[in-house]
Backbone and ligand atoms as CSV (ligand in chain L), in Angstrom:
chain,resi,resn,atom,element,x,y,z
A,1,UNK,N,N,-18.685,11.105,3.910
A,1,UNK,CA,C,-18.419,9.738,4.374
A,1,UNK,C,C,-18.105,9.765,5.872
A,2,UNK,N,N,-18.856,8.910,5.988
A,2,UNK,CA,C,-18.600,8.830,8.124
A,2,UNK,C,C,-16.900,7.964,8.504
A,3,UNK,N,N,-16.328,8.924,8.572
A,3,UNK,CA,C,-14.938,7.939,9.083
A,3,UNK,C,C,-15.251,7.498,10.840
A,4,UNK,N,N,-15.358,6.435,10.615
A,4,UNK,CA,C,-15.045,5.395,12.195
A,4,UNK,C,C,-15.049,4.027,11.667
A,5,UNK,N,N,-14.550,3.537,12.738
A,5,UNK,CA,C,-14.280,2.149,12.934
A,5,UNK,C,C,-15.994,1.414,12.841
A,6,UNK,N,N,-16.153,0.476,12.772
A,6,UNK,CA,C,-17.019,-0.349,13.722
A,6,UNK,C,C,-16.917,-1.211,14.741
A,7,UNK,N,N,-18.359,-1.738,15.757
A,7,UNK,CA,C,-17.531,-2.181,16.536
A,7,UNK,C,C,-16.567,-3.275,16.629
A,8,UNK,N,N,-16.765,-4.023,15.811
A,8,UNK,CA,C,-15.907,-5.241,15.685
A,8,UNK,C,C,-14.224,-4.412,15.639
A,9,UNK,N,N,-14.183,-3.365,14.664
A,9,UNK,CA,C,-12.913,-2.890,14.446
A,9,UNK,C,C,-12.441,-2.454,15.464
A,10,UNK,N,N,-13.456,-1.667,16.569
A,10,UNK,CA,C,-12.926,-0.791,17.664
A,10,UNK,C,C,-11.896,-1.939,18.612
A,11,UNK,N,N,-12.822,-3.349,18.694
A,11,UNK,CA,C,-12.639,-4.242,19.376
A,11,UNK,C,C,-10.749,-5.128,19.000
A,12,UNK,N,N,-10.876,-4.864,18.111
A,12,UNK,CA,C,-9.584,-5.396,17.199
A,12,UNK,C,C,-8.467,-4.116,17.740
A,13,UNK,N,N,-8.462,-2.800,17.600
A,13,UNK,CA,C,-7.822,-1.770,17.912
A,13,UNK,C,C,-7.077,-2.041,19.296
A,14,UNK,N,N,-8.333,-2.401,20.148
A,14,UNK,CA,C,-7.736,-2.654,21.762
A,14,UNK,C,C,-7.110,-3.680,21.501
A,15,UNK,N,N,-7.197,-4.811,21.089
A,15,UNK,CA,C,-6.392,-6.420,20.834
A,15,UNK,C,C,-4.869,-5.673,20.540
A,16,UNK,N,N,-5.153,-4.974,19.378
A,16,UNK,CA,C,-3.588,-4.242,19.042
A,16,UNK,C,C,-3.092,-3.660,20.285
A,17,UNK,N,N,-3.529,-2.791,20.604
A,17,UNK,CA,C,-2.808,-2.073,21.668
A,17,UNK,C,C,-2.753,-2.809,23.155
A,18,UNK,N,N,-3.400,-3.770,23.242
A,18,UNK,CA,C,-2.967,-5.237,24.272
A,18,UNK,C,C,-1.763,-5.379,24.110
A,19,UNK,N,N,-1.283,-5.483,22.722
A,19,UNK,CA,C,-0.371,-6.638,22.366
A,19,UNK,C,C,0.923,-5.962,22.794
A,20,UNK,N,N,1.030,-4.598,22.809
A,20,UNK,CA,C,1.759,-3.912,22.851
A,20,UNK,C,C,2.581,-3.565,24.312
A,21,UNK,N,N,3.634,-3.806,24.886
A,21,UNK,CA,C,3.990,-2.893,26.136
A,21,UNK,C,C,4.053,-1.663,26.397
A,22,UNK,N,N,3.688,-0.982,25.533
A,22,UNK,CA,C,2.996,0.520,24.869
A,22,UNK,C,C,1.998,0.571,23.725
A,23,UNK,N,N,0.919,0.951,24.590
A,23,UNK,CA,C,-0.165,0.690,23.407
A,23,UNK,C,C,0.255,1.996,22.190
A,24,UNK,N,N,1.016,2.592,22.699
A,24,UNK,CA,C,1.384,3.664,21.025
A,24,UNK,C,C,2.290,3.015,20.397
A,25,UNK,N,N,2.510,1.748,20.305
A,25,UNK,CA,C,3.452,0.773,19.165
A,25,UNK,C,C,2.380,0.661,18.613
A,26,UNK,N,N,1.010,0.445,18.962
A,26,UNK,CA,C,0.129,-0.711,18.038
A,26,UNK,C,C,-0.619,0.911,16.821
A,27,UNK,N,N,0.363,2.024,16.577
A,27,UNK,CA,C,-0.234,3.289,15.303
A,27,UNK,C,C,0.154,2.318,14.046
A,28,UNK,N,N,0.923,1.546,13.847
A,28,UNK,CA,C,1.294,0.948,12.778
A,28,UNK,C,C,0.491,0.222,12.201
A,29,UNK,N,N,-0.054,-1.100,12.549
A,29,UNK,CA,C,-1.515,-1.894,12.498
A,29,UNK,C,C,-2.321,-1.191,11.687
A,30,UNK,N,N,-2.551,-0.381,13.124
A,30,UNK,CA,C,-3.973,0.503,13.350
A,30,UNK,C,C,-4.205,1.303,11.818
A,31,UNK,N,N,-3.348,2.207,11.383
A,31,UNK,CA,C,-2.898,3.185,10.516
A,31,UNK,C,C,-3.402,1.786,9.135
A,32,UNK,N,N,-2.750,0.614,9.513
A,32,UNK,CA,C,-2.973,-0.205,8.257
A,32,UNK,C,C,-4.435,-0.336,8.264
A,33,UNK,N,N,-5.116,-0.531,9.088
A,33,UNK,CA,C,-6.447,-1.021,9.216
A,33,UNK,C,C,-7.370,0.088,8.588
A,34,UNK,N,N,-6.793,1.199,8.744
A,34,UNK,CA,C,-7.305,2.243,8.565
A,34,UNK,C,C,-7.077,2.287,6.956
A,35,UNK,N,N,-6.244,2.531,6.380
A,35,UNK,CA,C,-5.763,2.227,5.349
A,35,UNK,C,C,-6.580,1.390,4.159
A,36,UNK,N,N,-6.928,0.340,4.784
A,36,UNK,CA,C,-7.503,-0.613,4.272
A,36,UNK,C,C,-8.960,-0.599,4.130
A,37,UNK,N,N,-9.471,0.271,5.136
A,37,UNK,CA,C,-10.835,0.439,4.745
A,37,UNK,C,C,-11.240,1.396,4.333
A,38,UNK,N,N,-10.449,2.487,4.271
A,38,UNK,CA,C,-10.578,4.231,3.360
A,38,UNK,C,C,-9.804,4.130,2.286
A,39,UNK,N,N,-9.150,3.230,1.778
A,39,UNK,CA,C,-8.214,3.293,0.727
A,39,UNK,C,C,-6.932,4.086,0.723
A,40,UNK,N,N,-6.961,5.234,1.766
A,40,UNK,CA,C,-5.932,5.829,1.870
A,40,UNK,C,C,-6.071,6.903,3.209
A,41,UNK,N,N,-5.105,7.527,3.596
A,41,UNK,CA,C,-5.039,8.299,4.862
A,41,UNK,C,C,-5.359,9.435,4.522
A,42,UNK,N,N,-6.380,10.086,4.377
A,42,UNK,CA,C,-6.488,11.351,4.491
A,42,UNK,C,C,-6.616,12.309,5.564
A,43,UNK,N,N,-6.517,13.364,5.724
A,43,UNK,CA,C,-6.211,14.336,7.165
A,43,UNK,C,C,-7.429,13.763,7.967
A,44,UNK,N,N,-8.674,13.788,7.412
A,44,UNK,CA,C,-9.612,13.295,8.674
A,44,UNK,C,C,-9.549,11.622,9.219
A,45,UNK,N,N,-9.140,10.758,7.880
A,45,UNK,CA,C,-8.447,9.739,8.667
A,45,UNK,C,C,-7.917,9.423,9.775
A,46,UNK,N,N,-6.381,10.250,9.717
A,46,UNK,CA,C,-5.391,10.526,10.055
A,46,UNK,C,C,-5.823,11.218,11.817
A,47,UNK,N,N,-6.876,11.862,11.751
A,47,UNK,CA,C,-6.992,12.626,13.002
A,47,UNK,C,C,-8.193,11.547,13.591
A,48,UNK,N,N,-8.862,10.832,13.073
A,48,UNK,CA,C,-9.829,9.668,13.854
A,48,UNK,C,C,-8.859,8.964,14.433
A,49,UNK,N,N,-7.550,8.559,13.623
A,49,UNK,CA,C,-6.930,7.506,13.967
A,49,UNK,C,C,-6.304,7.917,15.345
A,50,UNK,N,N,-5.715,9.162,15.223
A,50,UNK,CA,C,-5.219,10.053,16.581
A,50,UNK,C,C,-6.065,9.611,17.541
A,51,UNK,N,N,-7.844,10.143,17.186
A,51,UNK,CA,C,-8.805,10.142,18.480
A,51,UNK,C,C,-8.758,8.630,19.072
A,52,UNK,N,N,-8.793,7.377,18.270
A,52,UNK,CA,C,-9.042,6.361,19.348
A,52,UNK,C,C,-7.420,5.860,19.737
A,53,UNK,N,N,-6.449,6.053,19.442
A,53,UNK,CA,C,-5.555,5.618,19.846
A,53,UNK,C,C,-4.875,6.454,20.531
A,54,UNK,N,N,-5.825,8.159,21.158
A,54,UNK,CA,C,-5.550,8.677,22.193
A,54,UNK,C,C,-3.610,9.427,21.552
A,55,UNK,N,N,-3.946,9.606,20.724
A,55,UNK,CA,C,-2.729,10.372,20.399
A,55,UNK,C,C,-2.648,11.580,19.355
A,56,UNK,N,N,-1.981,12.126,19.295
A,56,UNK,CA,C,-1.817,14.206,18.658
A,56,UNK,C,C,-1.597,13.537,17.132
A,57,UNK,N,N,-2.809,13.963,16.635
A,57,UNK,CA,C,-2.910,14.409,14.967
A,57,UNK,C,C,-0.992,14.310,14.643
A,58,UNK,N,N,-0.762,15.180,15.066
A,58,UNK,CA,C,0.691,15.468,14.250
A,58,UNK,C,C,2.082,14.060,14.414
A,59,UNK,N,N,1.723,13.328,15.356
A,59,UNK,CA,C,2.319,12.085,15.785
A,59,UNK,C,C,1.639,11.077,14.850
A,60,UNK,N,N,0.676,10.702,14.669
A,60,UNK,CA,C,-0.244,10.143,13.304
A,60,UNK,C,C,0.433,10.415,11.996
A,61,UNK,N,N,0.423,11.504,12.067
A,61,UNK,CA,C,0.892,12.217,10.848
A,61,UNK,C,C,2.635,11.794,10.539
A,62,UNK,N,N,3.008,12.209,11.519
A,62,UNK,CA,C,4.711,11.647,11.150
A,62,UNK,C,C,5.200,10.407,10.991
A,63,UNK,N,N,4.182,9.292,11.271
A,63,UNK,CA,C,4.186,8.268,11.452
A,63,UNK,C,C,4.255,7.383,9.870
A,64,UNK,N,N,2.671,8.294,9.254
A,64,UNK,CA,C,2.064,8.011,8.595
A,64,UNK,C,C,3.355,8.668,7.059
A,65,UNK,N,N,3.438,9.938,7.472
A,65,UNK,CA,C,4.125,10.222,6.401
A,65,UNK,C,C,5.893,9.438,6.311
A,66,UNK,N,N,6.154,9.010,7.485
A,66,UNK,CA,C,7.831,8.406,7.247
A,66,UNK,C,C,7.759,7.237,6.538
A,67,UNK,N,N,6.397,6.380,6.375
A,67,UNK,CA,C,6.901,4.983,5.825
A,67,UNK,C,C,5.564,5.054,4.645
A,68,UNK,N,N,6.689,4.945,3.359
A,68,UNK,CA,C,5.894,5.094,2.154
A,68,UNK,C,C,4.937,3.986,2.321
A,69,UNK,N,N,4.548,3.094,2.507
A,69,UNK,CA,C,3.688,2.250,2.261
A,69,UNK,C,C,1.999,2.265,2.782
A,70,UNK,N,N,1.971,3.855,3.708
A,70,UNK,CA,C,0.833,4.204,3.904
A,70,UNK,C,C,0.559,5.541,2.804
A,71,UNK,N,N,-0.393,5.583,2.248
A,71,UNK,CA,C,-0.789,6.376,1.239
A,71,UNK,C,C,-1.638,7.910,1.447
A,72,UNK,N,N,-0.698,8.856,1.098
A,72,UNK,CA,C,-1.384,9.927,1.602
A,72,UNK,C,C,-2.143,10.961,0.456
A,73,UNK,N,N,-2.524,10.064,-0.402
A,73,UNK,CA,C,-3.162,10.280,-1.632
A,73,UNK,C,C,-4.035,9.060,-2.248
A,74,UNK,N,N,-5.392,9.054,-2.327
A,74,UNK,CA,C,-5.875,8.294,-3.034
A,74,UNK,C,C,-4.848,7.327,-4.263
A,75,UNK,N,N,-5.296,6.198,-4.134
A,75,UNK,CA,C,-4.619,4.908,-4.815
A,75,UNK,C,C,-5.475,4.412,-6.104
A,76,UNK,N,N,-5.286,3.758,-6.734
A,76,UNK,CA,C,-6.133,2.933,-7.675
A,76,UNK,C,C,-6.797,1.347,-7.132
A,77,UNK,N,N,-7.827,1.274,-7.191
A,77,UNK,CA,C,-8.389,0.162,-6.701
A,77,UNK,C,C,-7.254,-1.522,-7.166
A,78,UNK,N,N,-6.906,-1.410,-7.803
A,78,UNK,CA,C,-5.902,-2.159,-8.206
A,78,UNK,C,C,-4.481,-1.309,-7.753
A,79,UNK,N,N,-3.525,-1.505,-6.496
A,79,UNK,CA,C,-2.207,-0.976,-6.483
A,79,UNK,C,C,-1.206,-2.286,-7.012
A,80,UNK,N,N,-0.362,-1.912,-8.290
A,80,UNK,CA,C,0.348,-2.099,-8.782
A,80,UNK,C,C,2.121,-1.463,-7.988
A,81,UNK,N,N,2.371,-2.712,-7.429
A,81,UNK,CA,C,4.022,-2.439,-7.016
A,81,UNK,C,C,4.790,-3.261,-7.651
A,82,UNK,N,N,6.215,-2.659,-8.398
A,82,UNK,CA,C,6.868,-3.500,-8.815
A,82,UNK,C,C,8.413,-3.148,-8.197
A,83,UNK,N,N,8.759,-4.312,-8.245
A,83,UNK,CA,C,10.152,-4.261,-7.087
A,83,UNK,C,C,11.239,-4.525,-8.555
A,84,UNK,N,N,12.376,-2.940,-8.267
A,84,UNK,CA,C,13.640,-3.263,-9.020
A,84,UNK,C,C,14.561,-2.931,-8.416
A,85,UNK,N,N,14.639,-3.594,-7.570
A,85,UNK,CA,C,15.851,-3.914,-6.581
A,85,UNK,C,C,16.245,-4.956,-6.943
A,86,UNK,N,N,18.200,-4.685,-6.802
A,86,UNK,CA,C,18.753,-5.990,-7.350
A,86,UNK,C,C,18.656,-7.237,-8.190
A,87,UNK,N,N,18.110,-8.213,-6.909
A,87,UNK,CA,C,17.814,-9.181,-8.082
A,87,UNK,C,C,16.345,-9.341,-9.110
A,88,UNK,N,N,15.760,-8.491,-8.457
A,88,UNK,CA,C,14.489,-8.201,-9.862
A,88,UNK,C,C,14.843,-7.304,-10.916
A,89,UNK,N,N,15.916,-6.003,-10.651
A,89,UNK,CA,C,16.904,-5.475,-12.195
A,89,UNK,C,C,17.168,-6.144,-12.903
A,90,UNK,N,N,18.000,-7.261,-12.482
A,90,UNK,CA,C,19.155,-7.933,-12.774
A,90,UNK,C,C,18.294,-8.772,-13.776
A,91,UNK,N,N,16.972,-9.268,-13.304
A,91,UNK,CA,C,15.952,-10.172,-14.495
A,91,UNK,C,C,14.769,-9.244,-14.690
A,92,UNK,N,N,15.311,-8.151,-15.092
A,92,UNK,CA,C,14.079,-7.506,-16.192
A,92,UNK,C,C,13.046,-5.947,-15.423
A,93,UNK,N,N,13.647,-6.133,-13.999
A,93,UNK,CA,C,12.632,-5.471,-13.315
A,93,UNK,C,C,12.296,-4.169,-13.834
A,94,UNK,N,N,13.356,-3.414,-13.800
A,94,UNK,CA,C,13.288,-2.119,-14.543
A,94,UNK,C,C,12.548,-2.060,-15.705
A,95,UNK,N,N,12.861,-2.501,-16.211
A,95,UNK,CA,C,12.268,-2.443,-17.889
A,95,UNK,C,C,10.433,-2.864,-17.747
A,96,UNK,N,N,10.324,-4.182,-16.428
A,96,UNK,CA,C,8.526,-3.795,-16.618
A,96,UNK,C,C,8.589,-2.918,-15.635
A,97,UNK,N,N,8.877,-2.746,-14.807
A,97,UNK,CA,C,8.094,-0.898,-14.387
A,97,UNK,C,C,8.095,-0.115,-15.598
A,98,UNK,N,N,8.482,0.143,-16.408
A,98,UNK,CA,C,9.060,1.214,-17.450
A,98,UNK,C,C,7.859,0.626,-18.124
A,99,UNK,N,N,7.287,-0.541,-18.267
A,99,UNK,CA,C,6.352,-0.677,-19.697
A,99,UNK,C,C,4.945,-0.804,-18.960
A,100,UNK,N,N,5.254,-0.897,-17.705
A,100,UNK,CA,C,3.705,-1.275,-16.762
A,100,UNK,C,C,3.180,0.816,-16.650
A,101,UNK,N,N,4.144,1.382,-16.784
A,101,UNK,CA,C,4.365,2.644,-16.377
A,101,UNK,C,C,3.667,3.235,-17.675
A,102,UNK,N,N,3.844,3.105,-18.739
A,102,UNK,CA,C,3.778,3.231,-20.109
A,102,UNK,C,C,2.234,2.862,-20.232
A,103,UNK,N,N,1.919,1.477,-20.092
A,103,UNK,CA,C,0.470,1.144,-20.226
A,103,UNK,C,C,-0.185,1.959,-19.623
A,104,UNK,N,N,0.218,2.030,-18.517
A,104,UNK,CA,C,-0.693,2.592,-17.136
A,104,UNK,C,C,-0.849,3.864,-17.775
A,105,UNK,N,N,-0.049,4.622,-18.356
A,105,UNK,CA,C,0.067,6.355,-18.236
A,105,UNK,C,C,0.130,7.102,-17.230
A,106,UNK,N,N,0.459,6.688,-15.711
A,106,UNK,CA,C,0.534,6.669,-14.879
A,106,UNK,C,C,1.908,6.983,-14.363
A,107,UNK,N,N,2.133,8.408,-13.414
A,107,UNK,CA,C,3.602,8.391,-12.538
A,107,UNK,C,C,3.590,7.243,-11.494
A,108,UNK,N,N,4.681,6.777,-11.409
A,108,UNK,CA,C,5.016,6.576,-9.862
A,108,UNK,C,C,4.404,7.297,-8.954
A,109,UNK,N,N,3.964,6.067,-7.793
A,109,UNK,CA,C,2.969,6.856,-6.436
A,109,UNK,C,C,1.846,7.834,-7.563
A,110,UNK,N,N,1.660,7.356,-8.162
A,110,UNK,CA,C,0.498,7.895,-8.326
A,110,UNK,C,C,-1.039,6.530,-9.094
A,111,UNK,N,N,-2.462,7.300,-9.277
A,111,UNK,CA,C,-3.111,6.492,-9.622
A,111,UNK,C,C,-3.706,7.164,-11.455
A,112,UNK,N,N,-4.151,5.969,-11.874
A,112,UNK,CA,C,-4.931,6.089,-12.973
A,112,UNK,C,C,-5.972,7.290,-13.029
A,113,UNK,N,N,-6.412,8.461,-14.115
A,113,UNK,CA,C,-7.423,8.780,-13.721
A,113,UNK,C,C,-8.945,8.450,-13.894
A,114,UNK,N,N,-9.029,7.521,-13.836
A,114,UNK,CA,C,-10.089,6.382,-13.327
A,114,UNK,C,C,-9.871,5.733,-12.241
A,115,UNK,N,N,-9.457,5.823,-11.760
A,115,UNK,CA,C,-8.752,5.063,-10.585
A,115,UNK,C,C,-8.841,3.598,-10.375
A,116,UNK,N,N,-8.900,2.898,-11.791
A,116,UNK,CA,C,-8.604,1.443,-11.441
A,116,UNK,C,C,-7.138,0.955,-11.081
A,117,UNK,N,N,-6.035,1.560,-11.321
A,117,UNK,CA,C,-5.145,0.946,-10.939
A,117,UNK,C,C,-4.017,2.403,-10.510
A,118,UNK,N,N,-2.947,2.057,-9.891
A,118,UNK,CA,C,-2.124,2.728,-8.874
A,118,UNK,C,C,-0.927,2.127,-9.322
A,119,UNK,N,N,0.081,2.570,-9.307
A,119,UNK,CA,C,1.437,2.373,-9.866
A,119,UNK,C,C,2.571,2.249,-8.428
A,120,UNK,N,N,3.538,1.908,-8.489
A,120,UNK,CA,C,4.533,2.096,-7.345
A,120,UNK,C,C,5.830,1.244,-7.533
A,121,UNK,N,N,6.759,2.092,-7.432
A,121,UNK,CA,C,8.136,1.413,-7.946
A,121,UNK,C,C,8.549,0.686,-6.100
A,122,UNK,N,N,9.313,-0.214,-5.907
A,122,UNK,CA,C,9.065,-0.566,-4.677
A,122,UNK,C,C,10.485,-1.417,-4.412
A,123,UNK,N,N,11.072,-1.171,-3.586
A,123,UNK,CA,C,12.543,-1.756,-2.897
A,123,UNK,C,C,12.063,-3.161,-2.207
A,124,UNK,N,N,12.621,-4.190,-2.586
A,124,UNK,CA,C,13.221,-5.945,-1.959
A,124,UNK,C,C,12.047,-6.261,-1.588
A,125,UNK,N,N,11.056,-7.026,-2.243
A,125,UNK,CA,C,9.800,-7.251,-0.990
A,125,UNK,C,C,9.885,-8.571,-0.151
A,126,UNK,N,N,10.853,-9.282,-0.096
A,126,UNK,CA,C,11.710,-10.484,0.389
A,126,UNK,C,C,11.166,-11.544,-0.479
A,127,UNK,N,N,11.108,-11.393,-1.750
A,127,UNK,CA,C,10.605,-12.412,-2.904
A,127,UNK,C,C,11.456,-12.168,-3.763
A,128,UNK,N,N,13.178,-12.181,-3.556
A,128,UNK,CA,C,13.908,-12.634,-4.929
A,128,UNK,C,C,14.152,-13.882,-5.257
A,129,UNK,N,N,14.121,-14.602,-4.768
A,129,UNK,CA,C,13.736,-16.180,-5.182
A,129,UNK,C,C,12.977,-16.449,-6.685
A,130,UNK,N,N,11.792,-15.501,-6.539
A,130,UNK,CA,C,11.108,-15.657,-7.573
A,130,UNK,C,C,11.069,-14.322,-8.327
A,131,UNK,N,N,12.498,-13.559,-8.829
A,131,UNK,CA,C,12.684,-12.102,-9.476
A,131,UNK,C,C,12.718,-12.819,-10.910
A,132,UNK,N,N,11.856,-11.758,-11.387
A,132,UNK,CA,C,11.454,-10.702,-11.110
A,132,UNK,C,C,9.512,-10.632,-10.909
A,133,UNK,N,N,9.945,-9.938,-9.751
A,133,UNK,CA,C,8.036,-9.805,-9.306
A,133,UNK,C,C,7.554,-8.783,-9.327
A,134,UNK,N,N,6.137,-8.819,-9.177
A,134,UNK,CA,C,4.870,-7.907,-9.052
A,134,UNK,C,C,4.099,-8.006,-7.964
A,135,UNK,N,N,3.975,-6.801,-7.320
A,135,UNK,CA,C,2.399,-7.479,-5.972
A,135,UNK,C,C,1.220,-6.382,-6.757
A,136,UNK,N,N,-0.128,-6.915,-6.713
A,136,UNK,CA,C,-0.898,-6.612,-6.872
A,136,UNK,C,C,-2.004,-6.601,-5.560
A,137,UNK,N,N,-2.104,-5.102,-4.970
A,137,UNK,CA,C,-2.478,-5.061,-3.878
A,137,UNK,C,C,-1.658,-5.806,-2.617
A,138,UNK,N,N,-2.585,-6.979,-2.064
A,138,UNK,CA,C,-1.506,-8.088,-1.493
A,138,UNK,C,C,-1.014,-9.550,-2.006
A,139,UNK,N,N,-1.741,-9.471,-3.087
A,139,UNK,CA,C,-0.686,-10.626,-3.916
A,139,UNK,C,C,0.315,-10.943,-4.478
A,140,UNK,N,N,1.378,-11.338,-4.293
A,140,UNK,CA,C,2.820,-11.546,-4.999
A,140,UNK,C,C,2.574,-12.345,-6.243
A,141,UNK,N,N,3.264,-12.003,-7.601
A,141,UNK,CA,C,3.095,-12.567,-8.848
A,141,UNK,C,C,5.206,-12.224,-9.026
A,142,UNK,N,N,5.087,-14.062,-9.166
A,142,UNK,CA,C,6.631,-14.085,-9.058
A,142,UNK,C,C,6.832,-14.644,-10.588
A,143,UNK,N,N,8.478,-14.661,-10.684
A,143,UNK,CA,C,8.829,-14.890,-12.496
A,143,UNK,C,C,8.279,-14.556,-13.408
A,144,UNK,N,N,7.876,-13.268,-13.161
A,144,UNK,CA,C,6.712,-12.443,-14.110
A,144,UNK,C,C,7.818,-12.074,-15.338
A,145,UNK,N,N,7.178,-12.140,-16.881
A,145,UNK,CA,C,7.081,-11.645,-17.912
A,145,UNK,C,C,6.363,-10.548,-18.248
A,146,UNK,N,N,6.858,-9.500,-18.828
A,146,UNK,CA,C,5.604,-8.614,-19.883
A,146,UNK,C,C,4.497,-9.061,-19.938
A,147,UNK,N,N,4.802,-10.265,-20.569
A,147,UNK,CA,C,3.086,-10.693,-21.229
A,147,UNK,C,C,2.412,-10.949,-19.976
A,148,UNK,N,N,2.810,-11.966,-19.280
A,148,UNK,CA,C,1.948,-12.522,-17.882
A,148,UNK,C,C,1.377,-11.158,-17.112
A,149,UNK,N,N,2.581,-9.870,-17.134
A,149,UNK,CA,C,1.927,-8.554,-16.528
A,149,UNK,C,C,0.821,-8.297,-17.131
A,150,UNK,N,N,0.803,-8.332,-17.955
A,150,UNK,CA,C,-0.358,-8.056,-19.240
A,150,UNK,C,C,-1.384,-8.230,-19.136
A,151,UNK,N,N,-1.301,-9.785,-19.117
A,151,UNK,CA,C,-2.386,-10.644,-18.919
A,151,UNK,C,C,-3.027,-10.129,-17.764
A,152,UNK,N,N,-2.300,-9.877,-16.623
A,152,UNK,CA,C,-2.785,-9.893,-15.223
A,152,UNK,C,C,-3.543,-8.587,-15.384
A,153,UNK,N,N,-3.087,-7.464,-16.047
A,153,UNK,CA,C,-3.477,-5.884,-16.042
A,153,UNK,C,C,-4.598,-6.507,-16.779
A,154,UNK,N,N,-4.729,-7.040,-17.749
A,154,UNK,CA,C,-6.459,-7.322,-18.578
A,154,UNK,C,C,-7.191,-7.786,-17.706
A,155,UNK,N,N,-6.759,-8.962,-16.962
A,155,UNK,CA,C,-7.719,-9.875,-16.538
A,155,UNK,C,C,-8.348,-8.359,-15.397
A,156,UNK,N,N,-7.689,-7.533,-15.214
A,156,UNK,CA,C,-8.598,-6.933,-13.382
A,156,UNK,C,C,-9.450,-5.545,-14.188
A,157,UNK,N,N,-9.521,-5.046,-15.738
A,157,UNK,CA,C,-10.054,-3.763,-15.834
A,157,UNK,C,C,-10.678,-4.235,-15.438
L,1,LIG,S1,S,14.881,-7.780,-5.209
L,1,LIG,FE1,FE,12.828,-7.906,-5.879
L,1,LIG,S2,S,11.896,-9.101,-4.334
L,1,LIG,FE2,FE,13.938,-8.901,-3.666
């Protein structure tokens, strides 16, 4: 697989690092963008991302590895996060990770081996208003039930 950008993306990269009073703030984005179109960071990722944003593999890398939410392992085309923090415990949260976990057969941070879906236990996503929730990929699914999880896990095999 050819890892690069295209040009539209290259073009977006500089916009990031515009935005920036140090264009090495805009690895965060970038790393997402990247993310988003490889499914996950792998070492040659990880070292393209270095080459256009003009920075050392190993700075990529520390970046990439301090904040769980970039993936340094293939994901499931469906990522499943469920937040049991506080007020999503408090209404049930634990218990569907524990049964979403169960369906899935699936560890934490890890994916299906089919790789339709990806598991992830996940701290406050600023949606307790509506606890207890689910994001699916980037969708928030708030006042979730078992069943409604359910439903949602059928409706995407
Ligand atoms: S505690 Fe779950 S979204 Fe805040």
């Amino acid at each position: 697989m050819m890892i690069e950008f295209t040009a539209d993306e290259l073009h977006h990269v500089e916009a990031l690092k515009a935005k920036y009073p140090d264009s090495k703030a805009a690895i965060m984005p970038v790393l997402w963008m990247a993310q988003k179109k490889w499914g996950w960071l792998s070492e040659d990722v990880m070292q393209y991302v270095g080459s256009v944003m003009n920075l050392p593999y190993a700075h990529v890398k520390g970046v990439a590895t301090f904040y769980t939410m970039y993936f340094k392992k293939p994901m499931g085309k469906h990522h499943v996060q469920v937040c049991t923090n506080v007020s999503c415990m408090l209404r049930g949260g634990t218990e569907i990770f524990q049964a979403v976990k169960e369906r899935l057969g699936c560890e934490n941070n890890s994916a299906t081996a089919d790789g339709t879906f990806s598991l992830e236990e996940v701290e406050c996503m600023g949606a307790c208003g509506g606890a207890p929730m689910i994001a699916i990929n980037e969708t928030f699914h708030e006042n979730v039930t078992m069943e409604k999880v359910n439903a949602l896990l059928d409706s995407l095999r």
